[in-house]
N, C-alpha and C positions, 0 to 999 in steps of 0.2 A: 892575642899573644904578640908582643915587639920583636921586630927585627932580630933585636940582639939576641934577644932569648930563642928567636924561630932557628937562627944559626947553628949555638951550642948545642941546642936539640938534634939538630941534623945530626952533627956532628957525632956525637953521644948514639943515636939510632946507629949510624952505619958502624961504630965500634962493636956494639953490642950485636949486631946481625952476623959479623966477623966471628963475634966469640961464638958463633951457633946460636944463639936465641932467636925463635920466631919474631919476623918482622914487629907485629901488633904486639906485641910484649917488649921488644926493644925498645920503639916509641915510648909506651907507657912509663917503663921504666926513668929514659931519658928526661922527660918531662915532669917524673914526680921529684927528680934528680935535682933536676935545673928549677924548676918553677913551682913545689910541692903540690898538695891535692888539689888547690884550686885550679891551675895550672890545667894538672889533666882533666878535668870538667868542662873547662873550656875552648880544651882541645880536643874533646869528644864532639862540641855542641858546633866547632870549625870543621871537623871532620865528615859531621851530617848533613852539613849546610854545605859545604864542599861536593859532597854525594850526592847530594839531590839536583844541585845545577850541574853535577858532570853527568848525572841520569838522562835531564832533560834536554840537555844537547843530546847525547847520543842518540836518545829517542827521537830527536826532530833527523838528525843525519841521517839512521835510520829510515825513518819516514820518506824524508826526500830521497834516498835510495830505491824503496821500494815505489815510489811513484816511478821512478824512471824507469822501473825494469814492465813498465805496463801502461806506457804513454797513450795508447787507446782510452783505456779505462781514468785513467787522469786528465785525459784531455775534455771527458764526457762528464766527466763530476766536475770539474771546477768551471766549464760552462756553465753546467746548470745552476752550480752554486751562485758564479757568480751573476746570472741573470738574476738569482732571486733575491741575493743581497744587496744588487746595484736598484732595482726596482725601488725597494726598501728604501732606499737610502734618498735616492731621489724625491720620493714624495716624504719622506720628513725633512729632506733640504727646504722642499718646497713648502711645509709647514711650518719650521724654524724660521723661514727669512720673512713671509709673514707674518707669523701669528706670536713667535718666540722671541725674536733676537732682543736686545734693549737698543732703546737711543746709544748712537756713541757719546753719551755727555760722563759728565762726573756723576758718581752714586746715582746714578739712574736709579736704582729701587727708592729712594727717598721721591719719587717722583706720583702725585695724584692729579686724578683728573675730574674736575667737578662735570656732577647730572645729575639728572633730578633724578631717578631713578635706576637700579641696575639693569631693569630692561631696555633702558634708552641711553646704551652709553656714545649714540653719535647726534647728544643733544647740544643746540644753539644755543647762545647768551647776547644780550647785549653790549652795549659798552658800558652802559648805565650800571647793569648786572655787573658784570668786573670789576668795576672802580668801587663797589658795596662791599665787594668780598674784600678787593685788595687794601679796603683801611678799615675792617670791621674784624676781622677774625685773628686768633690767637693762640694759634696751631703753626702757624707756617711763618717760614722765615725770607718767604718771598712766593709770589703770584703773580704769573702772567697770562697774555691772552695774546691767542692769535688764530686769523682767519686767511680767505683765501682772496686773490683778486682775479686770479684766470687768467688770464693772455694776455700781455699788453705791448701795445707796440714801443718797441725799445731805440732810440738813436744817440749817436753819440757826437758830442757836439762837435762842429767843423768838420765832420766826414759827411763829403754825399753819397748817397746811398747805401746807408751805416742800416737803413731800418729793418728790425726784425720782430719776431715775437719771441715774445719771454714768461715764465712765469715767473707770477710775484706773490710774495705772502707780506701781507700787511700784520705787525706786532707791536703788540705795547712797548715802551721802553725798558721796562723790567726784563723781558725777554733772554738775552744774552745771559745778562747777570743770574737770571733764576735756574737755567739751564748750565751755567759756567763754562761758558763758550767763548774764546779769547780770541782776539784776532790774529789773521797771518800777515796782516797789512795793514796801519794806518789804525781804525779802532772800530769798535761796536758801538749798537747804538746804546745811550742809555735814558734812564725816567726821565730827566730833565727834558728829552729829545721829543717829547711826547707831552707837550701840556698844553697848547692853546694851536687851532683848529689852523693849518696853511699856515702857520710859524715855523717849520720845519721841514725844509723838504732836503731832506735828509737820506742816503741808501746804501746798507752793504750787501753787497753783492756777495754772490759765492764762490769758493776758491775754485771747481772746477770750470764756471764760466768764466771766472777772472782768466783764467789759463787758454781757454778756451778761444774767448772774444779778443782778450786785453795783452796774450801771452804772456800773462805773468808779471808787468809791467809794476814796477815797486816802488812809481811814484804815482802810484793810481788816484791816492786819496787826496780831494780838492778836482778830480775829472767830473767834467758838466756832463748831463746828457738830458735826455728827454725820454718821457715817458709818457704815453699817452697826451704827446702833445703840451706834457709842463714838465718846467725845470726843475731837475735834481742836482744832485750834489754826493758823488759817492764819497761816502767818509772811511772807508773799510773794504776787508774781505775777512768773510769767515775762515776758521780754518780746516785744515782738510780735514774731508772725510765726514764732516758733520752735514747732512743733507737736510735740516727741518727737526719737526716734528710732526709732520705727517706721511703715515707710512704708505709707500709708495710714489707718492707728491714730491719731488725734487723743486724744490724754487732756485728761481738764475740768482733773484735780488729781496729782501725786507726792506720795509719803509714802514713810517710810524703811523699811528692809526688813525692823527692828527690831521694824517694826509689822504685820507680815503678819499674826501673830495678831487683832489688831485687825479687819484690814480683812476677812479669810476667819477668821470666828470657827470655827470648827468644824474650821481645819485641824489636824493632827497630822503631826510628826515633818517638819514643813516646814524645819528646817535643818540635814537629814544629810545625809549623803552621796550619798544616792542618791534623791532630792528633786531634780532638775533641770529647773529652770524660769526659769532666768535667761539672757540675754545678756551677752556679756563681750565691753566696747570697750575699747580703748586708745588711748589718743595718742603715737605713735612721739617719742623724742628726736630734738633736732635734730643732722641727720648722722647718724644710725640708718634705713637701708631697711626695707622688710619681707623682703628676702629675707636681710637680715644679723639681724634679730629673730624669725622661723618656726625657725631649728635650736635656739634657746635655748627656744622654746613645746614645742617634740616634747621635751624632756629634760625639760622642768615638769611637762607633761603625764604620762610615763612615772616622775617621780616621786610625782605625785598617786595612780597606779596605784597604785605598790608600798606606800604606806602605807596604803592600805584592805584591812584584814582578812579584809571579804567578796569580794575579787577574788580571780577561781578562775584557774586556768592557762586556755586556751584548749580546749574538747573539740574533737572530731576533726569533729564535723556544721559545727562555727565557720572554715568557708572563710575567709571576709575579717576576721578579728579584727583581724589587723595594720593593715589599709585602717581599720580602722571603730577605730581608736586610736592613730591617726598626728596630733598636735596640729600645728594651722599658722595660720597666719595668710590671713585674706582682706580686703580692699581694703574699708576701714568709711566710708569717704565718704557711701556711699546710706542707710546704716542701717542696718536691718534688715529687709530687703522679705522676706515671708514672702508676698507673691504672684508673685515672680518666676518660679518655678516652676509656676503654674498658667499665667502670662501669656504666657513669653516665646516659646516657640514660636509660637503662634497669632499672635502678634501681627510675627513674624519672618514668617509665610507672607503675610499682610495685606500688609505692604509689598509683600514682591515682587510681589502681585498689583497691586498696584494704579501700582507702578511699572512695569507692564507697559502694564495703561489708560493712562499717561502716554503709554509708546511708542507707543501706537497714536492719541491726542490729538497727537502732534507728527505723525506721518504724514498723520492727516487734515489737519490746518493745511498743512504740507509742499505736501498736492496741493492743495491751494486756492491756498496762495501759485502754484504752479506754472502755477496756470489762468489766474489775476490776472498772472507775471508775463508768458504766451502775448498775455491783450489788451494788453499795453503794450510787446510787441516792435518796433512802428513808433517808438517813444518812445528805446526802447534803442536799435534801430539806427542811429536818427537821431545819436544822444550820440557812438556808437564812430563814425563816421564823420566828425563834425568833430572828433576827436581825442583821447574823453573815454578817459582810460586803465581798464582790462578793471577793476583792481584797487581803482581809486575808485569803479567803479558797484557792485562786488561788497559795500564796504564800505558804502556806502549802501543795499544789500537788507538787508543783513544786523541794519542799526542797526534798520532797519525794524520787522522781525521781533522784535527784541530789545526794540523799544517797546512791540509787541503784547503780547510775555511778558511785562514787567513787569505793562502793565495787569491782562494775563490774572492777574498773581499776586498782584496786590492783591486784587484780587475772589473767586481761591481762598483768602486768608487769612482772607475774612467768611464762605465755605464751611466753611473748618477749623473756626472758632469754633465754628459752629453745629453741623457735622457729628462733634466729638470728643462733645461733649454727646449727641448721637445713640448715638454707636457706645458709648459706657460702659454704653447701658443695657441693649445686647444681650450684656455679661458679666455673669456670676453677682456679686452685692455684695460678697462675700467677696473677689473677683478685682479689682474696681476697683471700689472705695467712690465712691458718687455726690459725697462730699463736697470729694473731693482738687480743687487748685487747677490751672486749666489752663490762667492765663494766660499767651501765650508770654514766652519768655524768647532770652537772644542766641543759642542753638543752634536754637530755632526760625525766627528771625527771619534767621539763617545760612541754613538749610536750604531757608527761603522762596527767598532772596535766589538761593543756587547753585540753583534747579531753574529760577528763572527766566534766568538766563543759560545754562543747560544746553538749556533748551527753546527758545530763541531762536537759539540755534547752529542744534539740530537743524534747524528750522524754515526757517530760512533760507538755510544756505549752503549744499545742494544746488538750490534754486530759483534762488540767485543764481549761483553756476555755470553751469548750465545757458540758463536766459536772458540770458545777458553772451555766449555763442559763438552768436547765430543767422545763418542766411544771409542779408545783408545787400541784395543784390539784393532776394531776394524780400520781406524784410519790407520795404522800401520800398516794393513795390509795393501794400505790406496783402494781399501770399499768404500762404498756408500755408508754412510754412518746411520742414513735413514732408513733404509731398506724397506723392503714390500709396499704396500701402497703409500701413498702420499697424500702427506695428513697437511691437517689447518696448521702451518708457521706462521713464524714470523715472516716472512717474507711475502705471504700471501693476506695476511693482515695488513700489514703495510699499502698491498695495492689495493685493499677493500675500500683503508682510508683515503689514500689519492682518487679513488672512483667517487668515493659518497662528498668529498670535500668541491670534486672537479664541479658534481652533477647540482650543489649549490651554486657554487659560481655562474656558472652556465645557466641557472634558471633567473640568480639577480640580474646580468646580463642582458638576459633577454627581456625584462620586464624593465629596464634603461631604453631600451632599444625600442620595445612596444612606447615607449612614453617620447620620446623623441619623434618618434612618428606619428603619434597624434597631435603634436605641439606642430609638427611641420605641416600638417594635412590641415588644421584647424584655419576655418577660415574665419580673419580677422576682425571683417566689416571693409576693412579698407583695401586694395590692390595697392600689395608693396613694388610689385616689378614695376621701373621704369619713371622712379623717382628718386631727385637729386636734391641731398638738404644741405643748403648751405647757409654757416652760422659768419654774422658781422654785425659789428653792435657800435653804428657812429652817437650814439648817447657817451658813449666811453671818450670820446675824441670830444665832447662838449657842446654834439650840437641839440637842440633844444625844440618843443613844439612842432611849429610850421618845419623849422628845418631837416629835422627827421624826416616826418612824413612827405614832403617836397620829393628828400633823397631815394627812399624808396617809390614810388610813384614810378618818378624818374628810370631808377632803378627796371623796376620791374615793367615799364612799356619798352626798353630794350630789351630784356630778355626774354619778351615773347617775344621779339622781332628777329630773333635767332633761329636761323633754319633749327629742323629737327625736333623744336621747343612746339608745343601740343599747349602748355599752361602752366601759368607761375602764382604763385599767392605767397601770402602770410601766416605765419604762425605763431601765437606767442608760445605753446608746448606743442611737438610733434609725436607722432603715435610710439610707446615704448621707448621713450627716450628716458625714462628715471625721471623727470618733471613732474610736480602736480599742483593743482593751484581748487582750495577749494572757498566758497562763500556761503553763507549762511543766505537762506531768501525765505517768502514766503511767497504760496500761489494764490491767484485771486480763487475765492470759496473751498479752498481746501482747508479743512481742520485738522491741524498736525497734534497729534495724539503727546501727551507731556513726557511719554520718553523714546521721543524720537529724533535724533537731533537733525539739525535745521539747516542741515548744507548740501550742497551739489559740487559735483567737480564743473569746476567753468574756464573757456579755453577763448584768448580773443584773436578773431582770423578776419581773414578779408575775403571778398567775394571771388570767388573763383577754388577756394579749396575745397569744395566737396569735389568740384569734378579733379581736380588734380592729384588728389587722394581716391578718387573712386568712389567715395563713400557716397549712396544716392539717397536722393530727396526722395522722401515717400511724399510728402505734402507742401501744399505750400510754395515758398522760392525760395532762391539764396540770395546772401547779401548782394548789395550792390553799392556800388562809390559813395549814391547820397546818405547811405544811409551813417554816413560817418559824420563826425561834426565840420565845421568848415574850417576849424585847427583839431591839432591834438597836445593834449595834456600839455601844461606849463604855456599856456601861451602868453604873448610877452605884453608891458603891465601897461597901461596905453594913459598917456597923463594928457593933462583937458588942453583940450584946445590943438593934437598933434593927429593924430589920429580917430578913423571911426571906430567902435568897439568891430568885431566882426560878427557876422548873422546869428540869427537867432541859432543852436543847434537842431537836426531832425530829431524828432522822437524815436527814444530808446526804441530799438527792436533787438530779436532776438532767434536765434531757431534752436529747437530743444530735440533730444533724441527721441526713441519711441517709448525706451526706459521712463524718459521723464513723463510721456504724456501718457502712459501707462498708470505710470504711481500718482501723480498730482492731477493728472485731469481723467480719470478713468471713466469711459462711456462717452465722453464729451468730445467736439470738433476741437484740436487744441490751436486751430489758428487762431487769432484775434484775442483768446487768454490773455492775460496777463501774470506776470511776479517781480515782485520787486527783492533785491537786495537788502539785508535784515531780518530781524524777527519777527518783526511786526509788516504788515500790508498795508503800503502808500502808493495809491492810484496816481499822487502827485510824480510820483517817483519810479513808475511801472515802465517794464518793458513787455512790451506787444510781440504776442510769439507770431512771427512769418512763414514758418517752416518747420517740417519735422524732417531728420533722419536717420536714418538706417544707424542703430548700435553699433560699437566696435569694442574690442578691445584692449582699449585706449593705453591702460596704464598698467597691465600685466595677464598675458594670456593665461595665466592659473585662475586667476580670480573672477567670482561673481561681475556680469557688469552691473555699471550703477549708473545712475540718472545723471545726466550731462547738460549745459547749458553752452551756447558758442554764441559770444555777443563780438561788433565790429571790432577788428583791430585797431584801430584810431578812436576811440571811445575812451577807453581807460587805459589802454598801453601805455605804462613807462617802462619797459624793459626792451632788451633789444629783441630784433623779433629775428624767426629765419625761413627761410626762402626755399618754398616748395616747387620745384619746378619737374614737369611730367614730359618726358622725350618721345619721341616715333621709336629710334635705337635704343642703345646701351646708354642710360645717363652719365657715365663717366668720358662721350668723347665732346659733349658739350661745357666738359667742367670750364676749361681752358679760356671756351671764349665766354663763359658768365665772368670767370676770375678778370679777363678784360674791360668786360663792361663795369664791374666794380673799380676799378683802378681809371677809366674814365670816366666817369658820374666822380669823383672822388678819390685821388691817387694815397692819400693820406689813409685813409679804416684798408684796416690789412680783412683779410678774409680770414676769422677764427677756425673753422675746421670747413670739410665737406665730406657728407656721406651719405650713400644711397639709404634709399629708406629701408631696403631687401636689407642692408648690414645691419641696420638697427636693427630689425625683427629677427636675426641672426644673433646677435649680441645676446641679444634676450632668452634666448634658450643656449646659449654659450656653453654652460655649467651642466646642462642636459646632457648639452653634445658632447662635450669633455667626459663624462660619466658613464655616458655610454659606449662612445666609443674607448676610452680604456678598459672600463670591465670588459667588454670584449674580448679585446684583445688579450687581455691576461686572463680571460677565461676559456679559450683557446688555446692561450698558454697552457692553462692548466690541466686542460683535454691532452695535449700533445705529452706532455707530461707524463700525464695515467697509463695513456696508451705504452710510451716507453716502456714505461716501469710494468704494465702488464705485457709486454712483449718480451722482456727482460728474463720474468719468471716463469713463462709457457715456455721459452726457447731453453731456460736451461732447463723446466721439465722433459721437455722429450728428451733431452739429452742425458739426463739421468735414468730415463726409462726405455732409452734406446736399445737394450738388449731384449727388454721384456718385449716392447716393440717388435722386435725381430723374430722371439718365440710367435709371437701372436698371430705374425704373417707367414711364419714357414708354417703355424697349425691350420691353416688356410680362411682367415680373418681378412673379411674385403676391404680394402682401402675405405669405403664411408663410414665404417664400423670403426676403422681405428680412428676416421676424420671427429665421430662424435668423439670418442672417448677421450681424448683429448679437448674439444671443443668445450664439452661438460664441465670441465674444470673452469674453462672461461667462462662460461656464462654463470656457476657459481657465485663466484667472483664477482662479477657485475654486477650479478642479484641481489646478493648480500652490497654491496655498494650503493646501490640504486635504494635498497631497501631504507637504507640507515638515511643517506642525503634526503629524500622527500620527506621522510618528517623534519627533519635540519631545518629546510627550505621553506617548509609550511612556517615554523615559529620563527626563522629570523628574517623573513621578507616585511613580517607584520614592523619592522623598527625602520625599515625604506619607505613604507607608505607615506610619508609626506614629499619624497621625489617624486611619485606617480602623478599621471594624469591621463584619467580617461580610461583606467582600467582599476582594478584591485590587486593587493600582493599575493595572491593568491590564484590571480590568472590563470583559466586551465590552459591557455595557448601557448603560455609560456614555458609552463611546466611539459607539456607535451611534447614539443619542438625539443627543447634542450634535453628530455629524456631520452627522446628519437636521436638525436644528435651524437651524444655520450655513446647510446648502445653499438649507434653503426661504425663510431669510430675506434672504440676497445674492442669492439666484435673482431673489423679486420684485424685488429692490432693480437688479438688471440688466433686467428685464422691462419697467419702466415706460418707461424710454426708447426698447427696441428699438419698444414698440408703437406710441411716437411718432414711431417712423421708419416705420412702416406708413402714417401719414397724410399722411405726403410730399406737396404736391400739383408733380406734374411742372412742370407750367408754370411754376410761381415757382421751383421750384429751379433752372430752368436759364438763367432772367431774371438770378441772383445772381452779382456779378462772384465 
């Protein structure tokens, strides 16, 4: 209806209300007057639309009126609320930022990400492999690759003491463009920027580091600097806000991939074929799926095969060859989360617990609204009897409630805030980086929004149900509606479910709990306490053979010379660090069965790390100096006439675990053995086993161990190695002066990280600890909870029974007689609670057993404990009231109308 028209109508109403006509007839009239029958049709359909949003306000005014006249009872529900909505809220914060959110690029969903398989989507490629796809396929309208370089020391040219470390991700020149990523400074890199090897040393850096390092400085692009010791050239900054494409992984700076040599000086043979270390994204054409672009990947892929020389048919031990070289496509929106895999489970079982605390937070509210709406039965009654319809008072409990859960979900969104910030720090770094962004976004603030109308339902419309049918008689008279004994409600349903829901919680709980404590008890092989790991890799800075191993030598005859220092050695992988290195060998007279396959994990260290790790020689010795060669790897090319070559090398040796000489030399002395590297067995080629020791477990305390080989560190090492060092004290007050002895042996190699070896074996059960200690705690929650809510319903029992109380004790009924009878009810209660949760418990623990260790889901100790636990703490929690029906005094309870 217009203006114009809404005026005359007025107008026309108030004549006709003058002349005596009912209001609602003058309107009518007016309107069929001014604007005929259409008119009034839709000014009936503005009139309901009108009514209904002046309903709903009134009903939330309402609402908020009646909260303030009982700021007790509102202050204690929108707590609870909001504990349970903020918990919520948080651990889906905390699954959105990792698992959900997209790239900030352009049409992110147009975005895939090549692997050979859906089970392996954190597979390597070459560069060989990318530049196949990126000029063979006809799906995409652009493909990139990019990988990672770690740390590298950063300087900028003509400042002293500019040096820091940085990361850096090394990317094709497609990159920018395929993502459509503009710059905020100067330019990106593009294809051209990437075609012939040390032609390009090329770098944009990122807008927060730009801001950061450079303040912002806007004539950045053409600034020198060095990197690992070679010249750059920053041409750009990205723009805000775009962090990568790997989730968690913030890079300071990209460089092309031209320049890996550059950036990992010491690398070799880094762009063959079998070199894979890069990610492969693409950007689908428009009108091209990915399920019409994955059958044209599996035939690139299965072409990339057949043109490598060195691809053998498949042996017979190689079950899944076909699974593990099947090319597809997976869903590249997210990136490239290389923690989803440690994260997602754990953080899948979090929810459901804690959307459980939720259900047990609506029940407790549930029975309080339900008590609240018992005192205002005289209020209800009164309504329904002058004519108030069932369905309008229902609608105004329910707005009620729905007011409370909003509040309640405002206040759990200042919970979430605070509380994701908590829960990140009880994962391993590796699993979720302190630094990721966690402010919410519209799927959080969705998520907020549906749990508060989901909890406002719950909450309210069996209260309002229930109190919209009371006996009208008696509430009029302010009786009990229920009278004579007291029967199975609602209310006591409610707490049967908060008990049987708590008494699961409490038994997953405890079987987190049980498992983290055998992971902690478990002994390793190796003595973690009193070990310092520190990582530095001068191969990165360019130095080469003799020069390496010189620097370490060097190295490390100071840093035993450091009070406190007990032993220092080498390691190319340290115990539980995520590293693994395996090789295919053969043992001298072992016959390896044709589907067995043919490798060992093998680790290269130098003499002195078994004792510095603990780990003891059953047989045998340890390495020693000579047994190293008299260079290592790459050593330098010696032309005639300038130099002598240098000595002959000592014969391979080797020391293997008990594992190995277990399975390949069973029954037999295994010193003096041999195996060589490969499939086949070359005496030419052998390594001479020296020693046996003691198992560990090396590469993940869940797992089987497996047979192990440790050959010299200077033998085959080209990678950088790190530095075991075993203290008298706490290894962290020697850090300081090893970081010195690094910085003199060499002021230039920064020190890439330092960590006790106790943090690493720490890290490793991270996800446990996280697991268990939040179930806990929100399983306690949950306890505290039940208890409420059955303290809640025993207290306002006696108090509805408080007269009949008073007969019972003036007919001379001993106080323990009325302590059971009361009491009875509780453990009812309980029983039925306790009854329903252990079956619960039994069938949903069987879906955690792959978190367990060291017990089963079905644990009686578990089950026993948390049963025991449950009853003592609902007991008391029924206990306090019955005792207060002990002190009944007769005379006033039968004074009480």
């Amino acid at each position: 209806m217009g203006d114009e028209l809404r005026f005359h109508v007025e107008q026309q109403t108030a004549v006709n209300v003058a002349a005596g006509m009912p209001r609602e007839e003058a309107r009518r009239q007016a309107v069929l007057q001014f604007g005929g029958a259409e008119s009034v049709k839709e000014d009936c359909r503005e009139q309901r639309s009108g009514f209904w949003l002046e309903t709903l306000w009134s009903d939330m005014r309402y609402g908020v009126r009646m909260m303030a006249r009982s700021p007790g009872f509102t202050i204690v529900a929108i707590l609870t609320l909001a504990l349970g909505i903020g918990a919520n809220t948080a651990i889906f914060t905390l699954i959105n930022t990792v698992l959900l959110k997209p790239l900030p690029v352009i049409h992110a969903e147009q975005l895939v990400n090549f692997a050979i398989n859906p089970d392996q989507p954190q597979a390597h490629f070459s560069n060989p492999d990318f530049e196949y796809v990126r000029d063979h396929n006809h799906s995409f309208s652009g493909v990139m690759a990019v990988g990672g370089a770690g740390q590298v020391a950063f300087e900028v040219g003509g400042e002293s003491g500019s040096a820091q470390l940085i990361a850096v991700s090394i990317v094709s020149g497609e990159y920018f463009d395929v993502l459509g990523v503009v710059p905020a400074a100067g330019r990106v890199l593009h294809p051209e920027d990437n075609t012939t090897e040390g032609a390009h040393p090329y770098a944009v850096i990122d807008y927060s580091f730009w801001q950061r390092r450079f303040g912002g400085d806007p004539n950045i692009a053409g600034r020198k600097v060095m990197m690992n010791g070679s010249p750059f050239t920053i041409v750009g900054v990205s723009r805000a806000g775009f962090t990568g494409t790997a989730i968690g992984r913030h890079p300071d700076a990209y460089v092309p991939i031209m320049q890996y040599r550059d950036i990992r000086r010491g690398a070799r043979d880094w762009n063959t074929r079998h070199q894979w270390w890069l990610n492969i994204f693409a950007r689908l054409k428009p009108g091209v799926s990915m399920a019409v672009a994955t059958p044209e990947m599996d035939v690139i892929w299965k072409q990339i095969l057949a043109r490598d020389p060195e691809e053998k048919p498949p042996a017979a031990y190689d079950k899944d060859y076909a699974a593990r070289n099947c090319g597809t496509l997976l869903p590249g929106s997210g990136g490239y989360n290389y923690i989803r895999q440690n994260i997602q489970k754990p953080l899948v079982v979090l929810m459901i617990v804690v959307a459980l605390v939720l259900l047990i937070a609506c029940a407790n509210v549930a029975n309080l609204m339900l008590a609240r709406a018992t005192a205002r039965q005289r209020e209800i009654a009164i309504r329904l009897a002058i004519g108030a319809g069932r369905a309008r008072l229902i609608a105004q409990l329910v707005t009620e409630s729905l007011v409370m859960a909003v509040i309640g979900g405002i206040a759990g969104i200042g919970i979430a805030w605070w509380g994701v910030r908590l829960l990140v720090k009880f994962f391993p770094r590796q699993s979720v980086p302190y630094d990721f962004d966690f402010a919410p976004d519209w799927r959080v603030l969705a998520f907020s929004f549906g749990a508060c109308l989901l909890v406002g339902l719950l909450c309210g419309i069996a209260p309002a149900i229930q109190s919209t049918r009371p006996n009208l008689t008696a509430a009029l008279k302010s009786e009990s509606a229920a009278g004579g004994r007291i029967r199975f409600d609602t209310r006591r349903a409610l707490v049967v479910l908060q008990v049987a829901l708590s008494l699961l919680l409490l038994i997953g709980a405890g079987l987190f709990v049980r498992t983290l404590s055998n992971l902690e008890s478990l002994n390793p092989g190796f003595q973690r306490e009193s070990v310092l790991l520190v990582d530095t890799d001068p191969k990165a800075l360019g130095y080469k053979g003799p020069q390496t191993r010189d620097f370490y030598d060097r190295l490390i005859g100071k840093i035993r010379a450091i009070p406190n220092v007990r032993s220092a050695s080498l390691a190319n992988i340290t115990p539980l660090s995520g590293s693994q290195m395996n090789n295919w060998i053969s043992v001298e007279g072992y016959v390896r069965p044709a589907d067995e396959r043919p490798s060992v994990h093998v680790n290269d260290v130098s003499d002195d790390y078994f004792a510095t790790l603990g780990i003891p020689i059953v047989a045998g010795r340890d390495f020693r100096p000579e047994d190293n060669p008299a260079t290592s790897p790459d050593p330098p090319k010696v032309k005639a006439g300038e130099n002598e070559p240098p000595l002959p090398a000592p014969a391979p040796v080797a020391i293997v675990t008990e594992a190995f000489a277990k399975k390949y030399l069973a029954g037999q002395n295994p010193i003096g053995k041999h195996f060589t590297q490969g499939e086949k067995f070359d005496m030419a080629k052998a390594f001479e086993i020296v020693g046996v020791v003691k198992d560990a477990n090396y590469f993940d305390l869940r797992k089987k161990i497996e047979p192990m080989a440790y050959m010299p560190v200077w033998r085959f090492n080209a990678y950088g190695a790190t530095l075991c060092v075993r203290t008298v004290g706490k290894p962290e007050l020697v850090t300081n002066a090893i970081r010195r002895e690094i910085a003199a042996t060499d002021a230039a190699i920064p020190v890439l990280d330092t960590e006790t070896l106790a943090e690493q074996f720490d890290d490793n059960i991270a996800n446990e600890r996280a697991i268990s200690t939040l179930c806990g705690f929100f399983g306690g929650l949950a306890v505290v909870l039940a208890a409420i809510g059955l303290y809640g319903v025993m207290a306002y029992t006696v108090t509805r029974r408080y007269r009949e109380i008073g007969i019972r004790m003036a007919l001379g009924a001993e106080p323990g007689r009325v302590l059971w009878l009361v009491l009875q009810d509780t453990a009812w209660m309980i029983g039925i609670g306790a009854a329903i949760g252990l079956p619960a418990a039994f069938g949903a623990t069987r879906l955690i057993k792959s978190f367990l260790f060291g017990l089963t889901p079905q644990d009686p100790m578990s089950i026993v404990l948390a049963t025991i636990g449950l009853m003592i703490v609902t007991g008391l929690a029924g206990y306090l009231p019955a005792r207060r029906a002990t002190r009944v005094d007769p005379l006033v309870a039968l004074r009480q109308e």
